[in-house]
mmCIF file of the N, C-alpha and C atoms, coordinates in Angstrom:
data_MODEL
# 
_entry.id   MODEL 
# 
loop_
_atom_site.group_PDB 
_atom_site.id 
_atom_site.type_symbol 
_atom_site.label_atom_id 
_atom_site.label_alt_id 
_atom_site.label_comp_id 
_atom_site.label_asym_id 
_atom_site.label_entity_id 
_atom_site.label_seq_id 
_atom_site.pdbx_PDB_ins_code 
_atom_site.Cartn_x 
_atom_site.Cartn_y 
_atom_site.Cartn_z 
_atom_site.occupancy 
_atom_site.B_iso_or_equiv 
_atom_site.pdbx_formal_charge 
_atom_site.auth_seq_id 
_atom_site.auth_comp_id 
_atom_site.auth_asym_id 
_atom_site.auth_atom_id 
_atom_site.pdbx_PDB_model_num 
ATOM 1   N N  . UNK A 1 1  ? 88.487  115.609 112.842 1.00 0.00 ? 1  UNK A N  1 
ATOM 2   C CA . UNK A 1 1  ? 88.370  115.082 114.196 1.00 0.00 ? 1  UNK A CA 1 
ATOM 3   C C  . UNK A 1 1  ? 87.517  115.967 115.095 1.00 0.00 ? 1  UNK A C  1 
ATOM 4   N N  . UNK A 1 2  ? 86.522  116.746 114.256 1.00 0.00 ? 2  UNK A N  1 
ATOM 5   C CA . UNK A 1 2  ? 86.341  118.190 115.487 1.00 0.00 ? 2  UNK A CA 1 
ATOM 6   C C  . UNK A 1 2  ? 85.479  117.242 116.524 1.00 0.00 ? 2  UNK A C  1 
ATOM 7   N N  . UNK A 1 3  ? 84.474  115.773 116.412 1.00 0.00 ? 3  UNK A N  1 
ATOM 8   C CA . UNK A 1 3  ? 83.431  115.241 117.147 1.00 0.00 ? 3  UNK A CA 1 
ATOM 9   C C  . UNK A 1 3  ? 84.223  114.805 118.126 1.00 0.00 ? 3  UNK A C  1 
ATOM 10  N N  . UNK A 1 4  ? 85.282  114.687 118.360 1.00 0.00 ? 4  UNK A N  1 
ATOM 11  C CA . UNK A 1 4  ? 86.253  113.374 118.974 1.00 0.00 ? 4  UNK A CA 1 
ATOM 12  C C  . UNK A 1 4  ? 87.259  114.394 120.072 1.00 0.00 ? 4  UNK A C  1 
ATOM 13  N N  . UNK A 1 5  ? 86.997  113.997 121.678 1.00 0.00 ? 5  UNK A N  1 
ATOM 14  C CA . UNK A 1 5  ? 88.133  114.555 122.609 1.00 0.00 ? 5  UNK A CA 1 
ATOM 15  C C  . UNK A 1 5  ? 89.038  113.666 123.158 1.00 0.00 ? 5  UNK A C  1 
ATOM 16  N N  . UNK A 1 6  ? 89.964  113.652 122.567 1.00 0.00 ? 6  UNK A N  1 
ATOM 17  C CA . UNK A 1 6  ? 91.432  112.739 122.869 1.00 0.00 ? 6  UNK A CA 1 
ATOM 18  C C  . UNK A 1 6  ? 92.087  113.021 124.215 1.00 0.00 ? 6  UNK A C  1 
ATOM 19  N N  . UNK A 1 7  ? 92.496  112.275 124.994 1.00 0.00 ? 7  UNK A N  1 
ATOM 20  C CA . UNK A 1 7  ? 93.500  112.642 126.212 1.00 0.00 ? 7  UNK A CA 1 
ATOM 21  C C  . UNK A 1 7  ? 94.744  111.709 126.186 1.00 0.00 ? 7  UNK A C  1 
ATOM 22  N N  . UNK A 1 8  ? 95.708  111.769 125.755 1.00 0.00 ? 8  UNK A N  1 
ATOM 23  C CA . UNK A 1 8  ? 97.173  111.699 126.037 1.00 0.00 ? 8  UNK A CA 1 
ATOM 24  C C  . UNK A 1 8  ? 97.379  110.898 127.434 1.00 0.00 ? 8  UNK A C  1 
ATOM 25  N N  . UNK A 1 9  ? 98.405  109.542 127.357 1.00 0.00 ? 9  UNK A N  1 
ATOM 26  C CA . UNK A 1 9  ? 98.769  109.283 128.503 1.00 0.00 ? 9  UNK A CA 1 
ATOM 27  C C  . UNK A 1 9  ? 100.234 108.388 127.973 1.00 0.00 ? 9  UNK A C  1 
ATOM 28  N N  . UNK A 1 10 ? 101.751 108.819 128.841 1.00 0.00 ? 10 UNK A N  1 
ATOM 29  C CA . UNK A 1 10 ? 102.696 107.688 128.837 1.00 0.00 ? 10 UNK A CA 1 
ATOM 30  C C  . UNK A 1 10 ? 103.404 108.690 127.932 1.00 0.00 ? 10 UNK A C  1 
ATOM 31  N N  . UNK A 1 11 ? 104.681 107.849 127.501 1.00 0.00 ? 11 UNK A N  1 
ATOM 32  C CA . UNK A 1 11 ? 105.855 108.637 126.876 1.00 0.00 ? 11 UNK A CA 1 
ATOM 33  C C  . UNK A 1 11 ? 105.652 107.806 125.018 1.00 0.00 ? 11 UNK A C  1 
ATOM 34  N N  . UNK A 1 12 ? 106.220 108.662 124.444 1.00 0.00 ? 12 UNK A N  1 
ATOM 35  C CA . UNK A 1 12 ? 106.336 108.127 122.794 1.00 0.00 ? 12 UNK A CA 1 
ATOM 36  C C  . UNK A 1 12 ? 107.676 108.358 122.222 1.00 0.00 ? 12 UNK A C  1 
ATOM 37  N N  . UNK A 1 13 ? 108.202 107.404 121.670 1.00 0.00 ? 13 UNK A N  1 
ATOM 38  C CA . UNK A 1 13 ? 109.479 107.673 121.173 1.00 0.00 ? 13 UNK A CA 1 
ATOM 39  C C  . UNK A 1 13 ? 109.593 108.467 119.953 1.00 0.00 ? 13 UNK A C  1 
ATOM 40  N N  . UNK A 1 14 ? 108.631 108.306 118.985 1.00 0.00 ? 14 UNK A N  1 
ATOM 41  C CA . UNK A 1 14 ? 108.672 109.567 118.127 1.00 0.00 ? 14 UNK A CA 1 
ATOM 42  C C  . UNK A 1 14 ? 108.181 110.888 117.810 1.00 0.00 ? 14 UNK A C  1 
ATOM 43  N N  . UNK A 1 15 ? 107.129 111.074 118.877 1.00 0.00 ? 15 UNK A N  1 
ATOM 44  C CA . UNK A 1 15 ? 106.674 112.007 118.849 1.00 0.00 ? 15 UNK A CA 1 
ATOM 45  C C  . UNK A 1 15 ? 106.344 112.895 120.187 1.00 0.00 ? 15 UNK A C  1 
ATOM 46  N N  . UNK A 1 16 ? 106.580 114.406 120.467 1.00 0.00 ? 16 UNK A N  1 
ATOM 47  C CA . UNK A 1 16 ? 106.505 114.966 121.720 1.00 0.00 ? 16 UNK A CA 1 
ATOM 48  C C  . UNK A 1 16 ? 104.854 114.821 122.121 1.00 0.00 ? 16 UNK A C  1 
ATOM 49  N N  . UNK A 1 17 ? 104.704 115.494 122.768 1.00 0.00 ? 17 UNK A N  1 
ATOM 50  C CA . UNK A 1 17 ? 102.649 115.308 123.626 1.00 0.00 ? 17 UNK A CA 1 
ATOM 51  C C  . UNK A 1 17 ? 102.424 116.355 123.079 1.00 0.00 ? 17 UNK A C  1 
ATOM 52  N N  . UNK A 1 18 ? 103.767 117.738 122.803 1.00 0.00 ? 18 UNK A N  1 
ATOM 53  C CA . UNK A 1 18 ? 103.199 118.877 122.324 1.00 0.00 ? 18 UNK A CA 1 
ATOM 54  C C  . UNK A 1 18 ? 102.825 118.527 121.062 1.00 0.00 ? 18 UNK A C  1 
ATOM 55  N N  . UNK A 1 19 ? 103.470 117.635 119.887 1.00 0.00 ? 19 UNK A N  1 
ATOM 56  C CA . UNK A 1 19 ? 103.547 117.224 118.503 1.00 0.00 ? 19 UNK A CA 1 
ATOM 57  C C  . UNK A 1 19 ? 101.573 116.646 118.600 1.00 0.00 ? 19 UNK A C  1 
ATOM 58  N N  . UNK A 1 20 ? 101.687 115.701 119.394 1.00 0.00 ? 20 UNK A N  1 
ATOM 59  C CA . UNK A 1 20 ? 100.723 114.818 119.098 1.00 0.00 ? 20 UNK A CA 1 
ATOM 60  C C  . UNK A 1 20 ? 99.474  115.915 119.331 1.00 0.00 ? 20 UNK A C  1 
ATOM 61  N N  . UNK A 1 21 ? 99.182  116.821 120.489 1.00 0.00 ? 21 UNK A N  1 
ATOM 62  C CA . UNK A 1 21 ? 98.849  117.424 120.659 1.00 0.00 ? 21 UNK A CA 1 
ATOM 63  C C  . UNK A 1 21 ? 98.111  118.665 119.533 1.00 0.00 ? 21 UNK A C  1 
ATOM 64  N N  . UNK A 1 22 ? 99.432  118.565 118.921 1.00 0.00 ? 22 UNK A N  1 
ATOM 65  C CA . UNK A 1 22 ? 98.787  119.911 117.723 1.00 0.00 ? 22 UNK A CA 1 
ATOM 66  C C  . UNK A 1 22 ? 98.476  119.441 116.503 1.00 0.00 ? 22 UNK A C  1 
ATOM 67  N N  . UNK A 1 23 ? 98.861  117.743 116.379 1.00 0.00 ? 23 UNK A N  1 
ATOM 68  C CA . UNK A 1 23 ? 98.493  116.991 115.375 1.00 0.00 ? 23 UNK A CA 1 
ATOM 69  C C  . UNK A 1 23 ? 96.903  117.071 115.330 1.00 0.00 ? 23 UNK A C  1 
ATOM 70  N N  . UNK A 1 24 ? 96.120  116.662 116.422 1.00 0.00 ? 24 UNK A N  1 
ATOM 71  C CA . UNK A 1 24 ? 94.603  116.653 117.157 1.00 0.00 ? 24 UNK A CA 1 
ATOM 72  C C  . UNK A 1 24 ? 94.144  117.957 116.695 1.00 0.00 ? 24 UNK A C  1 
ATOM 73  N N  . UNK A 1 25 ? 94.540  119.062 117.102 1.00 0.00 ? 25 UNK A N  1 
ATOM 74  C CA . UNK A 1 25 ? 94.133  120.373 116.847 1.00 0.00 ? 25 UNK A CA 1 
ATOM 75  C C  . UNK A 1 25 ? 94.281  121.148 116.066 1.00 0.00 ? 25 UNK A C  1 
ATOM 76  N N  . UNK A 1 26 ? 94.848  120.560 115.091 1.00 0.00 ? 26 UNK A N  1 
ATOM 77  C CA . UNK A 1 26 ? 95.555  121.146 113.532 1.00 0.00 ? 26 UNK A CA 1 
ATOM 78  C C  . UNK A 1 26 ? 93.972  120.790 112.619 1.00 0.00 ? 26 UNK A C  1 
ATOM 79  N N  . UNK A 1 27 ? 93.481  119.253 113.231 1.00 0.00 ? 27 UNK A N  1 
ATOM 80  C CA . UNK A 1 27 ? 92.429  118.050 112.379 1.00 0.00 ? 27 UNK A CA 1 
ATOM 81  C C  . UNK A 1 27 ? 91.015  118.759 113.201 1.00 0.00 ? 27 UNK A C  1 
ATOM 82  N N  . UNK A 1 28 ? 91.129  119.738 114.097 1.00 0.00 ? 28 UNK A N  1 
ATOM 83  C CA . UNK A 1 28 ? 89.740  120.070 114.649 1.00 0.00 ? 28 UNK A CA 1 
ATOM 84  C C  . UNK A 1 28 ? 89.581  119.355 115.973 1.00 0.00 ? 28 UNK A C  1 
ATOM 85  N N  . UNK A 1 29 ? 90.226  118.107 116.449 1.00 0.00 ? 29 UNK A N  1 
ATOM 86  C CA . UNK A 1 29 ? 90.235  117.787 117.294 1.00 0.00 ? 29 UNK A CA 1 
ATOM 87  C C  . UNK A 1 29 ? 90.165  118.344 118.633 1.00 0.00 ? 29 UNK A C  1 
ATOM 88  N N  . UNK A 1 30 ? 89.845  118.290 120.209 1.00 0.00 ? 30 UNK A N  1 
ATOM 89  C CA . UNK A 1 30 ? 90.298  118.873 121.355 1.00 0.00 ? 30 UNK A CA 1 
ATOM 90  C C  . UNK A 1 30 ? 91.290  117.819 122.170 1.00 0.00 ? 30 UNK A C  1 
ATOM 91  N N  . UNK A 1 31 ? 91.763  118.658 122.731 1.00 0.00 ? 31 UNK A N  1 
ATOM 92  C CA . UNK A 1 31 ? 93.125  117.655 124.014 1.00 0.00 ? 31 UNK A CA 1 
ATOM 93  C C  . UNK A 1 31 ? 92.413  117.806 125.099 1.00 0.00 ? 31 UNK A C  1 
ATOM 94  N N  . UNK A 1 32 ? 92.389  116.726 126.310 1.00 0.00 ? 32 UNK A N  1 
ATOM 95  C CA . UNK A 1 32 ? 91.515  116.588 127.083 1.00 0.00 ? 32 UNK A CA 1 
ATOM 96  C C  . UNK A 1 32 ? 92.651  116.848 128.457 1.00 0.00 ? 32 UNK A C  1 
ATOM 97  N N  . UNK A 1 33 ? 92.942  116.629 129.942 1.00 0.00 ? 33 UNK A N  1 
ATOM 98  C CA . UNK A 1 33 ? 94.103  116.762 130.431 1.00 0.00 ? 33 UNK A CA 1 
ATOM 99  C C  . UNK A 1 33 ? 93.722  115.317 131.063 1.00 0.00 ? 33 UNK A C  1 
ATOM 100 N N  . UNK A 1 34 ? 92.200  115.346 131.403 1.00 0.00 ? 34 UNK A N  1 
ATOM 101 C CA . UNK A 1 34 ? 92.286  114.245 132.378 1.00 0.00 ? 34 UNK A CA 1 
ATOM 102 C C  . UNK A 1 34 ? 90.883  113.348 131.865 1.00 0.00 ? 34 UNK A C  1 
ATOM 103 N N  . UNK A 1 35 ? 91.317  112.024 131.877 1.00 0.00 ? 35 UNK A N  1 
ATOM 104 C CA . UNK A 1 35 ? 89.966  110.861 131.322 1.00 0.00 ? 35 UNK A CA 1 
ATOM 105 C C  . UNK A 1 35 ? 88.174  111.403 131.886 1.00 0.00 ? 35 UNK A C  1 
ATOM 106 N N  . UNK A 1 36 ? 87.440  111.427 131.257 1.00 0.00 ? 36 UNK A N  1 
ATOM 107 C CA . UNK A 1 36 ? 85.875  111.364 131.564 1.00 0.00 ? 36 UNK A CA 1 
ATOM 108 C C  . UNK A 1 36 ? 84.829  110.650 130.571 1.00 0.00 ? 36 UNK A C  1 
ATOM 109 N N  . UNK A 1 37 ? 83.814  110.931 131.005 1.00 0.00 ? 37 UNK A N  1 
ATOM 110 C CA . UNK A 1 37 ? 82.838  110.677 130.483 1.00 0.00 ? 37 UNK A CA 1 
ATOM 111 C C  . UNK A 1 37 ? 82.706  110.519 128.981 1.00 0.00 ? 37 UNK A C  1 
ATOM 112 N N  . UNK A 1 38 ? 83.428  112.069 128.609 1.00 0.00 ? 38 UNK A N  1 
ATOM 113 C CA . UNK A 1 38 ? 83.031  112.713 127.385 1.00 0.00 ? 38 UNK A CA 1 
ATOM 114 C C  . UNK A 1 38 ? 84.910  112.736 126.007 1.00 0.00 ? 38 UNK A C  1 
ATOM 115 N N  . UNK A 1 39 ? 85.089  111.680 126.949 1.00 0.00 ? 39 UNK A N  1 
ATOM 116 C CA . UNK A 1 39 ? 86.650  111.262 126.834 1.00 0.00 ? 39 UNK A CA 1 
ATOM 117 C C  . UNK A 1 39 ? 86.118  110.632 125.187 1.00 0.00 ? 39 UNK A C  1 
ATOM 118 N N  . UNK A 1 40 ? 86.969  110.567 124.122 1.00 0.00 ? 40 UNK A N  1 
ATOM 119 C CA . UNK A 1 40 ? 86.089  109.768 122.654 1.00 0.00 ? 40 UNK A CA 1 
ATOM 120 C C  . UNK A 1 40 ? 87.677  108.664 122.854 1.00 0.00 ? 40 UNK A C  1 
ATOM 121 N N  . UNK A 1 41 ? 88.782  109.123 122.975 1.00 0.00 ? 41 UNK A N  1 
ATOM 122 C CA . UNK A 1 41 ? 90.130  108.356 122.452 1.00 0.00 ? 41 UNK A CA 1 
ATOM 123 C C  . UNK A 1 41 ? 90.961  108.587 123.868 1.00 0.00 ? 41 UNK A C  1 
ATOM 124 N N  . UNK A 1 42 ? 91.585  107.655 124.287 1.00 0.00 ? 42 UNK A N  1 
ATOM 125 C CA . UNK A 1 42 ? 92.799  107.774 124.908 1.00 0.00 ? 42 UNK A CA 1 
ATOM 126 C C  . UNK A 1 42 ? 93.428  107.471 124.374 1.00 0.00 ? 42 UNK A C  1 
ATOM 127 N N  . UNK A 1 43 ? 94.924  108.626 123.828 1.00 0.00 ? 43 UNK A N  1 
ATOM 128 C CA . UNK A 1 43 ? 96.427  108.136 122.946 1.00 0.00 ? 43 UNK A CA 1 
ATOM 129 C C  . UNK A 1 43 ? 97.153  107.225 123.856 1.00 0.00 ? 43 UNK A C  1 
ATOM 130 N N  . UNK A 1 44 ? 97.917  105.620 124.462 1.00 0.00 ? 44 UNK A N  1 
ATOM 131 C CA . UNK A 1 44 ? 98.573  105.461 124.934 1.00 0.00 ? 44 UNK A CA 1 
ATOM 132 C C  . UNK A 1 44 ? 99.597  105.490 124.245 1.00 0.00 ? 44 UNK A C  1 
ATOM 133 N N  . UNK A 1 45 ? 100.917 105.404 125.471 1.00 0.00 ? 45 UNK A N  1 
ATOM 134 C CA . UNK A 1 45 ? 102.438 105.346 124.936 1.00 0.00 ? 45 UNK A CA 1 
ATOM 135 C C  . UNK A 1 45 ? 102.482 104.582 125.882 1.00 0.00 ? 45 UNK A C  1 
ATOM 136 N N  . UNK A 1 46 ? 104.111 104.694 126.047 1.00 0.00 ? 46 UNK A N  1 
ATOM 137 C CA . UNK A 1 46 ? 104.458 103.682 127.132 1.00 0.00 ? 46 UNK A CA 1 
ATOM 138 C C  . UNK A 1 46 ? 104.948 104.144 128.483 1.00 0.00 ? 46 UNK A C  1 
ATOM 139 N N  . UNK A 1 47 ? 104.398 103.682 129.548 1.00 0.00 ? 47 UNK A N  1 
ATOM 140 C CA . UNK A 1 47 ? 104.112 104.023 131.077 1.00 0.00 ? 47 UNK A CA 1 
ATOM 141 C C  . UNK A 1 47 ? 102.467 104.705 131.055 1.00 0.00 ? 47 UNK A C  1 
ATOM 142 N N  . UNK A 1 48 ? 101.784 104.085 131.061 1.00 0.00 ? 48 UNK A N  1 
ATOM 143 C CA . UNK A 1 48 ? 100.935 104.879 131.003 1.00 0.00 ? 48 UNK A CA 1 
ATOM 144 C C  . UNK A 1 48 ? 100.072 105.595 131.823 1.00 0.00 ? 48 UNK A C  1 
ATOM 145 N N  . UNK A 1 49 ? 100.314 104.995 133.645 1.00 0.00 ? 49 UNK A N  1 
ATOM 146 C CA . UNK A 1 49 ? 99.644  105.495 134.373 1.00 0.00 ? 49 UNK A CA 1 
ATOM 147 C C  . UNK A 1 49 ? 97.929  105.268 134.980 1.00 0.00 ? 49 UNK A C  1 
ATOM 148 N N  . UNK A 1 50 ? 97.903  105.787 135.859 1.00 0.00 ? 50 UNK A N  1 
ATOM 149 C CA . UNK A 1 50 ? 96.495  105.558 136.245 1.00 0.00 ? 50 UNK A CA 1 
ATOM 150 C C  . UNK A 1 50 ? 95.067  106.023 134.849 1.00 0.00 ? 50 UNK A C  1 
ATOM 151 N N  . UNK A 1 51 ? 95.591  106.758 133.972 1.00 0.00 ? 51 UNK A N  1 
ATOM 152 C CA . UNK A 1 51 ? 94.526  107.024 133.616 1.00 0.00 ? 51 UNK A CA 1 
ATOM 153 C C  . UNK A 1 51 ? 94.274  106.163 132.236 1.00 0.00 ? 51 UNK A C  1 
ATOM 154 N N  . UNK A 1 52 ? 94.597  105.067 132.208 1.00 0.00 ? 52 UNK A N  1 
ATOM 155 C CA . UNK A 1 52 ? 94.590  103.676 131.528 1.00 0.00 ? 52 UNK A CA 1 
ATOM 156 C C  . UNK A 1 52 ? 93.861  103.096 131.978 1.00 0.00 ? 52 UNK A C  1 
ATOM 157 N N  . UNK A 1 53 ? 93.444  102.860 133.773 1.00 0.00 ? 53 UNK A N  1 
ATOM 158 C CA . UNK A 1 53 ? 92.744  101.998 134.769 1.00 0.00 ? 53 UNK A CA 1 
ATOM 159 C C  . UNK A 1 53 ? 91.077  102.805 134.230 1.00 0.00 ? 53 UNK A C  1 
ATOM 160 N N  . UNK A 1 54 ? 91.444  104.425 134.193 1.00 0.00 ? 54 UNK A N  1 
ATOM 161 C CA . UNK A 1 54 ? 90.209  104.989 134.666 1.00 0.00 ? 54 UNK A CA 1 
ATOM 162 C C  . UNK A 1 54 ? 89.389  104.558 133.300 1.00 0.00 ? 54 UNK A C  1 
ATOM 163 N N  . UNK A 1 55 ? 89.978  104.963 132.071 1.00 0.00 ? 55 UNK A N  1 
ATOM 164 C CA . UNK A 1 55 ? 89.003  104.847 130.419 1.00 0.00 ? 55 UNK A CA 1 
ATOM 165 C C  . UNK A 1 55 ? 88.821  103.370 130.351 1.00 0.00 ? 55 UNK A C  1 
ATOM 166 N N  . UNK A 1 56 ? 89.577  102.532 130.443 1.00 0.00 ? 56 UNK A N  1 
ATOM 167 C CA . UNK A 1 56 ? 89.399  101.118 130.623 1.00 0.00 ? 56 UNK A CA 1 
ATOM 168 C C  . UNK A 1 56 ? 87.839  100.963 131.586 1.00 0.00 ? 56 UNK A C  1 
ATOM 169 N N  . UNK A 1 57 ? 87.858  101.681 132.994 1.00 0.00 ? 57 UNK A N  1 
ATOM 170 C CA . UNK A 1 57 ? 86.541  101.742 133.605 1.00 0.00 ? 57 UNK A CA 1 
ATOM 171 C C  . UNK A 1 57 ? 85.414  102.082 132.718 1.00 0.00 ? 57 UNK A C  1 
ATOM 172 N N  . UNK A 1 58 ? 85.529  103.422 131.683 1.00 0.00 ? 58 UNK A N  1 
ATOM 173 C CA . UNK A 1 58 ? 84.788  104.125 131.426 1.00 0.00 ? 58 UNK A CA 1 
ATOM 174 C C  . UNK A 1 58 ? 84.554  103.583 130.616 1.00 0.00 ? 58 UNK A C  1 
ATOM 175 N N  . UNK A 1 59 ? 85.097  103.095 129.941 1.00 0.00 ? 59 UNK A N  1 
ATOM 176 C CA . UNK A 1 59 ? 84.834  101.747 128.458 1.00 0.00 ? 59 UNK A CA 1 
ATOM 177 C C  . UNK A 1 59 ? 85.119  102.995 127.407 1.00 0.00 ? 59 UNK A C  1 
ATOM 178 N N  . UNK A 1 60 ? 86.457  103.746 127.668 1.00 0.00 ? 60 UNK A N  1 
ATOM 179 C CA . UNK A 1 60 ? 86.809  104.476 126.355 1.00 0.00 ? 60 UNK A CA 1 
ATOM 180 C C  . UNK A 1 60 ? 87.705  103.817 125.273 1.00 0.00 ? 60 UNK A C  1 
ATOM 181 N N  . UNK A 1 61 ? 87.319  104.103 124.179 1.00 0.00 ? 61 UNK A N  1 
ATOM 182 C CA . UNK A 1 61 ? 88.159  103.183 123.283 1.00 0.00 ? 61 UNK A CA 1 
ATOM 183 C C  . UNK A 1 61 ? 89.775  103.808 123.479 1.00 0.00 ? 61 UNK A C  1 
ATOM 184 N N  . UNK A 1 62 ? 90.816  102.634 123.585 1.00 0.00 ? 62 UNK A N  1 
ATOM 185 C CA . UNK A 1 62 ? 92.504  103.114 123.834 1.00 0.00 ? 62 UNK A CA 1 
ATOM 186 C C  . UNK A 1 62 ? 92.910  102.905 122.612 1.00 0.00 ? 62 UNK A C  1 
ATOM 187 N N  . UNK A 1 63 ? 93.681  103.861 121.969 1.00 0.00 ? 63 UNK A N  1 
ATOM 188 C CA . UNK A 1 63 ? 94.170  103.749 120.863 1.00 0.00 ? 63 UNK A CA 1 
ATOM 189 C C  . UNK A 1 63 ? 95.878  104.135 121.283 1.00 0.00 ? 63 UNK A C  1 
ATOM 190 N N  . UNK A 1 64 ? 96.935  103.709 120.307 1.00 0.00 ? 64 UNK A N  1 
ATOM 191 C CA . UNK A 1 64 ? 98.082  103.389 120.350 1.00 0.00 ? 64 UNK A CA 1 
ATOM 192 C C  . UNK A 1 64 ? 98.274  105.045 119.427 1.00 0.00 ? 64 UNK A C  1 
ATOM 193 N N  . UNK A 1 65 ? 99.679  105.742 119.599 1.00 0.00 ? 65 UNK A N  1 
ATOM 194 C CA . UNK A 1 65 ? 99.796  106.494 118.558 1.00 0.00 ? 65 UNK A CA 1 
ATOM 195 C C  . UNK A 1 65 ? 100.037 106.195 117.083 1.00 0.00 ? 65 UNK A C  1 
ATOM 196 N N  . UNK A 1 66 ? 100.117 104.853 116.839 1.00 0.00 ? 66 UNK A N  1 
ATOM 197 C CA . UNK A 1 66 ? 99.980  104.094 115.366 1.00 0.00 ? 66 UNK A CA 1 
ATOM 198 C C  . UNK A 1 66 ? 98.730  104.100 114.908 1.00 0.00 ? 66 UNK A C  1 
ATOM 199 N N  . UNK A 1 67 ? 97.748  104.000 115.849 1.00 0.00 ? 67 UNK A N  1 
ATOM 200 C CA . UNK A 1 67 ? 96.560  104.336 115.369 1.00 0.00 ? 67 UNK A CA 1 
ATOM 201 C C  . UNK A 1 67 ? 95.897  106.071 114.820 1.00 0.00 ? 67 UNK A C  1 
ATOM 202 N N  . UNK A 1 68 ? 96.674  106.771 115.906 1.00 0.00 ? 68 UNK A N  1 
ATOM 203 C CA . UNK A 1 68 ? 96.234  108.314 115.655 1.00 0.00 ? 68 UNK A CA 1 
ATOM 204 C C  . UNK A 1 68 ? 96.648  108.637 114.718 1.00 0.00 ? 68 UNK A C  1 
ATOM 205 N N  . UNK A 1 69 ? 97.828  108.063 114.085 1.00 0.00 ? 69 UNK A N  1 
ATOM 206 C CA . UNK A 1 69 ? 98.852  108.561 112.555 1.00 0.00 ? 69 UNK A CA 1 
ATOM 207 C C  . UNK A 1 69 ? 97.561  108.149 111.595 1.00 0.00 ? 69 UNK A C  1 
ATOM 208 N N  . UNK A 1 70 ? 97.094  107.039 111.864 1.00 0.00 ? 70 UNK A N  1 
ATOM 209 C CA . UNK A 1 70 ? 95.942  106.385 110.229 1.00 0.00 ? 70 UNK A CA 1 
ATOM 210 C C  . UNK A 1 70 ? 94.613  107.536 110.560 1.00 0.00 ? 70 UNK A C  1 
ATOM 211 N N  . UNK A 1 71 ? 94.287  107.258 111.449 1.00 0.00 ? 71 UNK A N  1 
ATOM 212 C CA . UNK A 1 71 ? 92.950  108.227 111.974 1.00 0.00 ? 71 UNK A CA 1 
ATOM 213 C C  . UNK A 1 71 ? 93.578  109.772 111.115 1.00 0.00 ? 71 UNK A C  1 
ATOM 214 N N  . UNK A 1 72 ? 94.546  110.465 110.949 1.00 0.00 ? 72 UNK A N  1 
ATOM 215 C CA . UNK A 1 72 ? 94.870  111.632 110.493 1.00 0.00 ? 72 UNK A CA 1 
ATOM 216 C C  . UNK A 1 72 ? 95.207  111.660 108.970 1.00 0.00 ? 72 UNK A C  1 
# 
């Protein structure tokens, strides 16, 4: 994952943000805090907050954490 900067948004029932978090950075990945430009993945869960509105703007692809499990 090292090409790809993920940012986290909303709660997950099986997994913590720290989990998902070091899942990303275990694979080379980076954790992002807040949506941009240079944003590759937003993880949603559920509640997800304003920064759903913003990557949706940015036309970042939203991926589910069912998706980040296959991606790994």
């Amino acid at each position: 994952l090292s090409d790809y900067r993920f940012v986290i948004t909303g709660s997950f029932a099986d997994y913590s943000r720290e989990e998902i978090e070091r899942m990303i950075k275990e694979r080379g990945g980076s954790v992002q805090s807040a949506v941009n430009a240079k944003t590759s993945f937003l993880v949603v869960g559920k509640d997800p907050g304003s920064k759903l509105a913003k990557a949706r703007d940015l036309g970042i692809t939203i991926i589910t954490i069912g998706d980040l499990v296959k991606m790994l």
